[in-house]
C-alpha positions in Angstrom: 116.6 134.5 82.4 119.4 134.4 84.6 121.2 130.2 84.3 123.5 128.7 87.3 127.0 129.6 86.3 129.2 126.7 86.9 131.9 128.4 89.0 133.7 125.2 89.8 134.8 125.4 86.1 138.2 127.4 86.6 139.4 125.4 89.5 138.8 121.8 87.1 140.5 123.2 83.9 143.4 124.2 86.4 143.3 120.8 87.8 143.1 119.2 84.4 146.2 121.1 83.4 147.9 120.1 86.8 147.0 116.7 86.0 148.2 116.8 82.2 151.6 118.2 83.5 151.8 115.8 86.4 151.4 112.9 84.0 154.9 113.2 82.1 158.0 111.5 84.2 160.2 113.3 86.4 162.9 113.2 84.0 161.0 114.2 81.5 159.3 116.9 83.3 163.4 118.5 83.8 164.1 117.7 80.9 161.2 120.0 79.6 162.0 122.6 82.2 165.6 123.1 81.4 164.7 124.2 77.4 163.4 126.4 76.0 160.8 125.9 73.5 161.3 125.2 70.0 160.2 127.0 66.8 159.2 125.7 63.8 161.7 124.4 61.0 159.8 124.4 57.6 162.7 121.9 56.2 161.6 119.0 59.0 158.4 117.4 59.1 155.4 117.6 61.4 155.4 114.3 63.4 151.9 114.1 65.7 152.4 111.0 67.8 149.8 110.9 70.7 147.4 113.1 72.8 146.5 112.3 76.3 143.7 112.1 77.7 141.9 109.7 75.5 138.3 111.1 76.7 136.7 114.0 78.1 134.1 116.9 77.7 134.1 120.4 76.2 136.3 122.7 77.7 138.8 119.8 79.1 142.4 119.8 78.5 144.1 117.4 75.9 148.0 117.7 75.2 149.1 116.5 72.2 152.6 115.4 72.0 154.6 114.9 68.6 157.9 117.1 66.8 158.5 120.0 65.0 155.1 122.0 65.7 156.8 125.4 67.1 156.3 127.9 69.6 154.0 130.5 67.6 150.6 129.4 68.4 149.0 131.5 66.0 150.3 129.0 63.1 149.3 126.0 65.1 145.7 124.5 64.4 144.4 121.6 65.6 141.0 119.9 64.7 138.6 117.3 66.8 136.9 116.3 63.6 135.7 119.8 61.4 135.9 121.5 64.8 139.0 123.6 65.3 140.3 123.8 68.4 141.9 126.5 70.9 145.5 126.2 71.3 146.4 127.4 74.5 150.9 127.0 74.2 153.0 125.0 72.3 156.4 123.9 73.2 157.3 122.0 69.9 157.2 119.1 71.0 153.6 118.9 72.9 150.5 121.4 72.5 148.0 122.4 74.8 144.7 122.6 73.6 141.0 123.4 75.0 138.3 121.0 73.9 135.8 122.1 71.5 132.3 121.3 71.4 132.0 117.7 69.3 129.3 115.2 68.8 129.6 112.2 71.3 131.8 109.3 70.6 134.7 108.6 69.2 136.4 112.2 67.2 139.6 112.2 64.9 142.0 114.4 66.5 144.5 116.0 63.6 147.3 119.0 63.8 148.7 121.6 61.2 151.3 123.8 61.4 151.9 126.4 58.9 151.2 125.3 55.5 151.9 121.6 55.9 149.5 119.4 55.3 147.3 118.3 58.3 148.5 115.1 60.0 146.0 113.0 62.4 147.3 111.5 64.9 146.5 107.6 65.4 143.7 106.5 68.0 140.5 108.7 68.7 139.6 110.8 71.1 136.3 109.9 72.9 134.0 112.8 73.5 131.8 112.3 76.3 127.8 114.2 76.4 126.2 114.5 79.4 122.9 115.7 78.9 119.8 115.7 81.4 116.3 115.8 80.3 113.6 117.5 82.3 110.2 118.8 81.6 109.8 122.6 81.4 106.4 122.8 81.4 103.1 121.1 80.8 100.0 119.4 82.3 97.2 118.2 79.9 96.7 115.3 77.9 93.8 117.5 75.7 93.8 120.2 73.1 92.5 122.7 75.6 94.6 125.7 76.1 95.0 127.7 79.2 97.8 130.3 80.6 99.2 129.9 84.3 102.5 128.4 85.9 104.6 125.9 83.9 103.3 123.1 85.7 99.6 123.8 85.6 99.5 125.6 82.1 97.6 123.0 79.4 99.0 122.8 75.7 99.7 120.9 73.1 103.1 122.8 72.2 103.9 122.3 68.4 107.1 124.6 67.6 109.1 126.8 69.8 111.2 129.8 69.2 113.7 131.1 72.4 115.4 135.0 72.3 118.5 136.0 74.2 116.5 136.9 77.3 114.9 133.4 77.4 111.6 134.0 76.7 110.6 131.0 75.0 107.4 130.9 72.7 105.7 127.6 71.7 102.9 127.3 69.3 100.0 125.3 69.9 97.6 123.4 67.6 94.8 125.5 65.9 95.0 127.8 69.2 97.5 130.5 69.3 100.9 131.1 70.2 102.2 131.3 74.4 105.1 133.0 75.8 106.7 131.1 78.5 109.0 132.0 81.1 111.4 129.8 83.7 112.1 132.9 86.0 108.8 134.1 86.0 107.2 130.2 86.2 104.6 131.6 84.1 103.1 130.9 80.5 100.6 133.1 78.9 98.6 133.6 75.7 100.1 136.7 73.7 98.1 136.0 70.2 95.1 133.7 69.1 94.3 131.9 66.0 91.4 134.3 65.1 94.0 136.7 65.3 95.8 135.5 62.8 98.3 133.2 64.1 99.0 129.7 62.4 100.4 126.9 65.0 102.4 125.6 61.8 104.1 128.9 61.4 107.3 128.4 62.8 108.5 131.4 65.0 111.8 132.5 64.9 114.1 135.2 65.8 115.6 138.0 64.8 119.1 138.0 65.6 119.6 141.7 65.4 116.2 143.1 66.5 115.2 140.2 68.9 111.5 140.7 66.7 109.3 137.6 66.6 109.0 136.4 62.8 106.0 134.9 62.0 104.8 133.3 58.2 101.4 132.0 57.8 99.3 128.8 55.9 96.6 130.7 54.4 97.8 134.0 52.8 100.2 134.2 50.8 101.4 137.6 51.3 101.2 138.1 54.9 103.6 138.1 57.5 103.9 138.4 61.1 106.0 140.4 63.3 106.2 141.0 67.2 108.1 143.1 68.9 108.6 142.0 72.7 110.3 145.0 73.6 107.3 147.2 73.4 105.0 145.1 75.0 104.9 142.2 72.4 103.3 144.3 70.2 102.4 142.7 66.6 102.2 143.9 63.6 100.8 142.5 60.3 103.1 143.2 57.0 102.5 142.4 53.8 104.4 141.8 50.1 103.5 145.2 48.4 105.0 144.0 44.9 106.3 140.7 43.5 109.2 140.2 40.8 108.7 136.7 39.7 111.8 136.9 37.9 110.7 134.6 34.9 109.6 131.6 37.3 105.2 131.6 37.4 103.2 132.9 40.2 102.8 130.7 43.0 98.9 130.1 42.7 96.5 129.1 45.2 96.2 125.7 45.6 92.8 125.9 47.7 91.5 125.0 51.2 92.6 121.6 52.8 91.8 120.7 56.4 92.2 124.6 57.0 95.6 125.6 55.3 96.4 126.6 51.6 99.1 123.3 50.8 100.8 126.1 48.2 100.7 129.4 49.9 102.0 128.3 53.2 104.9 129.9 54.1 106.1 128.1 57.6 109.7 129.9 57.9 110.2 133.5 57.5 113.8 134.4 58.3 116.0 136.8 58.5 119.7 135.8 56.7 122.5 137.5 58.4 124.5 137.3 54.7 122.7 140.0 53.5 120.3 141.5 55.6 116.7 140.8 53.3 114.5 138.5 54.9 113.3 135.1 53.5 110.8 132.5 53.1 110.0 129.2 50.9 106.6 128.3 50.0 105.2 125.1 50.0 104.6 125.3 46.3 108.4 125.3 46.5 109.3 129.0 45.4 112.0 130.5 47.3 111.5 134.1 47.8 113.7 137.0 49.4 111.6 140.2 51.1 113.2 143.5 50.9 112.8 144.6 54.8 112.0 148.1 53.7 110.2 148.1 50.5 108.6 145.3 51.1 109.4 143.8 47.8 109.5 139.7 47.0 111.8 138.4 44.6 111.5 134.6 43.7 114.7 133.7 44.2 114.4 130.0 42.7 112.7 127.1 43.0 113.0 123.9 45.3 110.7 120.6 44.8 106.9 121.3 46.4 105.9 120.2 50.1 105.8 121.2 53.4 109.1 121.7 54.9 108.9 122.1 59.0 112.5 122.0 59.2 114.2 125.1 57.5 116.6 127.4 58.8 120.0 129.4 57.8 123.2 128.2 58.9 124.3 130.2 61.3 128.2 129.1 61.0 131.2 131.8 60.9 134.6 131.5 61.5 136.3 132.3 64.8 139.7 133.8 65.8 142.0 132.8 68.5 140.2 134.3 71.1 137.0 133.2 69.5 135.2 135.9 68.3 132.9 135.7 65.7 134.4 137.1 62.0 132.1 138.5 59.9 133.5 137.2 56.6 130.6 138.2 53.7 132.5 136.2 51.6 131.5 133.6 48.8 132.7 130.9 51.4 130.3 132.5 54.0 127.8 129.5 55.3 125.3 131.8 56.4 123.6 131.9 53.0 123.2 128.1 53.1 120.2 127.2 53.9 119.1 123.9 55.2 115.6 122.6 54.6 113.7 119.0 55.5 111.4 117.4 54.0 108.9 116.0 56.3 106.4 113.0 55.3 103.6 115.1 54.9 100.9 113.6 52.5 101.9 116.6 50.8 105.0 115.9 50.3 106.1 113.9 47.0 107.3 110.7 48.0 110.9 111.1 46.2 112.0 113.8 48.7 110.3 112.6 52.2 113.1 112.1 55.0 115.9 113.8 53.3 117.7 117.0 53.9 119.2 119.7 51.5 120.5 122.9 51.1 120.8 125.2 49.0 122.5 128.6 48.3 120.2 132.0 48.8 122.6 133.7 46.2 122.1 131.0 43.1 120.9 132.5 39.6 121.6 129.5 37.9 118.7 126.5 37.0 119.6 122.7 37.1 118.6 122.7 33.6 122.3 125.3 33.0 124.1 122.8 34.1 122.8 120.3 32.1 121.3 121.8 28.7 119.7 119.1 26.6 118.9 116.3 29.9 116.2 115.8 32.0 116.0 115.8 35.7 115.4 112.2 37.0 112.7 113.5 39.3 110.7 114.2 36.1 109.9 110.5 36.0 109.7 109.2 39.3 106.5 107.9 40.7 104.6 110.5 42.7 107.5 113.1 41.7 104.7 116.1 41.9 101.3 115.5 42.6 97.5 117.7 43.9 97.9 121.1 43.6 101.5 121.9 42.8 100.1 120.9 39.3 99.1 124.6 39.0 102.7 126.1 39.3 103.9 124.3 36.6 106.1 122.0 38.8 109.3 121.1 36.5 112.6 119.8 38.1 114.4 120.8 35.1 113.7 124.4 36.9 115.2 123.6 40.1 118.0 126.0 41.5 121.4 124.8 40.4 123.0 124.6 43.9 120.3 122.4 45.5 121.5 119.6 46.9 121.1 116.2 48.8 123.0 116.6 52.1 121.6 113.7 54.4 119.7 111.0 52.8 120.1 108.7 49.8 117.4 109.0 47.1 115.7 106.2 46.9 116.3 105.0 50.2 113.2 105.2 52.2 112.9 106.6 56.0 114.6 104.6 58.8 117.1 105.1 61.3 120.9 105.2 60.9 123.4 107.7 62.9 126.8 108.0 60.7 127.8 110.2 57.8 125.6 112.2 55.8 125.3 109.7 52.8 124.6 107.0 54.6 122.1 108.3 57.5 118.5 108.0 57.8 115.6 110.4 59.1 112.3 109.5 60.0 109.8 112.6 59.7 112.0 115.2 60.4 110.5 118.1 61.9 112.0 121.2 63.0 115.5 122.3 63.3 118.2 124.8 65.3 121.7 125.8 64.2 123.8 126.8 67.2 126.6 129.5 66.6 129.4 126.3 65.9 127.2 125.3 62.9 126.0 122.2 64.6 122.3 121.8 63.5 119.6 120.1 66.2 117.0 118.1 64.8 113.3 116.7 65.8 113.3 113.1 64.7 109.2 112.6 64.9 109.1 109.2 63.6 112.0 107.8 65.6 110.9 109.8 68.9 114.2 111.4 69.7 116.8 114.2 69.0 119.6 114.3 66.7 122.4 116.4 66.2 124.5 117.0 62.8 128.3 118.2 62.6 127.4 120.2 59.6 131.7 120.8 59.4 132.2 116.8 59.7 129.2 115.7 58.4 128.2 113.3 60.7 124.9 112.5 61.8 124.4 111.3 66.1 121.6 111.1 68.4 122.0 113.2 71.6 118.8 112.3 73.3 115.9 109.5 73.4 116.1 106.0 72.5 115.5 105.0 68.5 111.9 104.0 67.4 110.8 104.0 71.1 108.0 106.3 72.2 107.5 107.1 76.0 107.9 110.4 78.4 110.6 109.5 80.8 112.8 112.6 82.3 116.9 111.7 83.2 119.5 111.1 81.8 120.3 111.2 77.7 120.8 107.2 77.7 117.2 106.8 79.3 115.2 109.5 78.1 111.8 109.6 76.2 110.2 111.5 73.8 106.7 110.8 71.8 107.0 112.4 68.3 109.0 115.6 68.8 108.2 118.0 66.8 109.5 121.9 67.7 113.2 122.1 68.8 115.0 125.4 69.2 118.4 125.6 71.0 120.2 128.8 72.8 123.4 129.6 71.3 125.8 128.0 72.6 123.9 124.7 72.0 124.1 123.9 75.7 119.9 124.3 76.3 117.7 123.0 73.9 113.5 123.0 74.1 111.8 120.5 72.4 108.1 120.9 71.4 107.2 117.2 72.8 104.5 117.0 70.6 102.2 113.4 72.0 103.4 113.9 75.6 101.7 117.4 75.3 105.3 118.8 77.1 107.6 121.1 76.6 111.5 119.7 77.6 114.0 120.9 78.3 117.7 119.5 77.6 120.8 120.5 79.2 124.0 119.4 77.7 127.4 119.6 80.4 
């Protein structure tokens, strides 16, 4: 799908630099003509003073005035919160930098230089969102399904997958899943329910092949996968061998309103770290699928329930020019994954609302770590409960590196924007890493959108007012949702699609 390119862009960032230049004095302006720039003396201090502007929007100009930074850019990094910044020149004395993408409000600007230790400079810089919400597509208060143009199509979209061509899929309740199209103003049916597609099976893409991947919520060994460019063609795989590698065999916990509640398998991904694909069941067994051999491995094991929200972080380090760098190191973030736990009746209590992550590459148990003790969860009321029973559900057994990221235990859902300890999820459903790391989130029970610095750990809301439910289009201070549940986001995090799950609508946000 071809997007409006915003060709006014060049002309403002050389206004904003005209501007940023024209705001010094005349004096000073001479004085900073007449020398030459300054490198960097190791035996002197960094001093970071001020920056100026105090607001503005990706991609503006701030210059950041102070001593001692030098002239060799490439030892200059400066941060707006986690997020590092482009440095465009330094003279010494002020650096020109190109803002990165932030969360809104107020960001801590800081600078280092070589190997000195980072110094923030006072004040915050105020990063300002504009975001417009529109709806994509949608017309039907029902559970009927029908194919047609994006206004007339009827569905009740649930979660949405988008590929680098724009096709954007959206699964709909006990029906099937659609392609959509914006250039094409169409939506069509490409696979049914009898066929074998489950609306809770989240869809997502492969970032190498640009396959469809597909789990499922009543077999546990069977996979989907479609292949759009050969005509969307679908293929049904299945686990030819498991190594349970000492943890028990995730049973069946039976039929309940349709789905097994321990074979269901509702993200099947493939991890860029190291090339295997993966999937956690409900029964809370994490398992890693050889793409070839079909093999599963059960990796380790996370609490039971059903987790909407799971994905890989798709974070890696740029360079100056900022390019991706394939590290493939231990520090790599892309074998981090990131999984919510909704409030599913499912779901044990003790873990509803929260977020965690944990590391694809972790052979240790909590009970390593802590030989001779007993995980608190053991004893908390409605820590396991229905069928998980079967698979021997035992805390003690949980993989060593999972952790509490958002959330406190104990603290029950509600609403609070902040830092990860001390904010608060209500029913979160899916989620979307863009390529900076920042993760996009379905807030179902508070009816909007929130976005998480995963680098500065912060939690905001970009769209939809708190613990109000409506459908109003417009602007991101004004906008509506009814219990979102699907969200998926392009790369660059500047187009995100939100499965807008009671107002039977598929929106669309664009963030400037």
């Amino acid at each position: 799908m071809k997007h409006l390119k915003f060709k006014t862009l060049n002309r403002l960032a050389l206004f904003s630099v005209t501007l940023m230049f024209s705001m010094m004095s005349c004096e000073e302006k001479n004085d900073a003509d007449n020398k030459e720039s300054i490198p960097f003396d190791p035996q002197k201090p960094v001093v970071a003073a001020s920056f100026e502007p105090a607001e503005g929007r990706i991609r503006d100009y701030v210059m950041i005035n102070g001593d001692n930074f030098g002239n060799d850019v490439s030892a200059i990094k400066v941060f707006f919160n986690a997020t590092e910044a482009k440095v465009i020149s330094s003279t010494g004395s002020r650096i020109l930098v190109v803002v990165p993408r932030c969360l809104a409000g107020d960001t801590e600007v800081s600078v280092q230089v070589a190997d000195k230790e980072r110094q923030k400079l006072p004040g915050a810089f105020f990063y300002k969102v504009s975001a417009q919400v529109t709806t994509l597509a949608g017309n039907s208060g029902t559970f009927d399904i029908s194919s047609g143009t994006l206004d007339k199509a009827i569905f009740r979209a649930t979660y949405l997958a988008v590929d680098a061509e724009y096709n954007l899929y959206a699964t709909v309740q006990d029906q099937g899943l659609l392609l959509l199209n914006e250039e094409q103003n169409s939506v069509r049916l490409i696979m049914t329910f009898d066929e074998g597609f489950d609306h809770r099976a989240i869809p997502r893409i492969h970032p190498q092949t640009g396959e469809l991947l597909c789990g499922s919520e009543r077999d546990r060994d069977r996979f989907i996968i479609i292949n759009p460019a050969n005509g969307w063609d679908t293929k049904m795989k299945f686990i030819k061998n498991w190594n349970l590698n000492g943890y028990p065999e995730p049973f069946s916990g039976g039929s309940q309103n349709g789905y097994d509640p321990n074979w269901a398998h509702y993200g099947f991904m493939f991890c860029e770290w190291d090339g295997m694909y993966y999937t956690r069941y409900s029964c809370g067994h994490i398992v890693r699928i050889h793409p070839e051999t079909w093999e599963a491995t059960v990796v380790g094991r996370t609490p039971p329930g059903a987790c909407y929200g799971i994905g890989f972080n798709t974070y890696t380090e740029r360079d100056q020019n900022g390019n991706r760098i394939n590290l493939l190191t231990e520090t790599d973030r892309r074998k981090e994954l990131w999984i919510s736990y909704n409030n599913d009746l499912s779901t044990p209590a003790y873990w509803q609302g929260k977020i965690f992550t944990v590391d694809i590459t972790d052979t240790q148990k909590w009970s390593d770590l802590h030989p001779g003790e007993t995980h608190e969860a053991n004893a908390a009321t409605n820590a396991f409960a229905g069928p998980w029973t079967t698979v021997n559900t035992d805390y003690n057994q949980l993989m060593s590196s999972f952790k509490l990221k958002i959330g406190r235990i104990g603290e029950g859902n509600g609403y609070r924007d902040g830092t990860f300890d001390i904010a608060r999820i209500n029913n979160p459903r899916a989620m979307s890493f863009d390529d900076d790391g920042n993760l996009f989130l379905g807030d179902h029970g508070n009816h909007c959108i929130r976005q998480i610095d995963t680098k500065a750990e912060l939690v905001t809301t970009l769209v939809g007012i708190p613990q109000s439910s409506g459908y109003v289009d417009g602007a991101r201070e004004s906008a509506k949702f009814a219990n979102p549940h699907g969200i998926v986001t392009n790369q660059e995090g500047n187009i995100i699609y939100v499965g807008d799950y009671n107002n039977y609508k598929i929106r669309k946000i664009t963030i400037e």
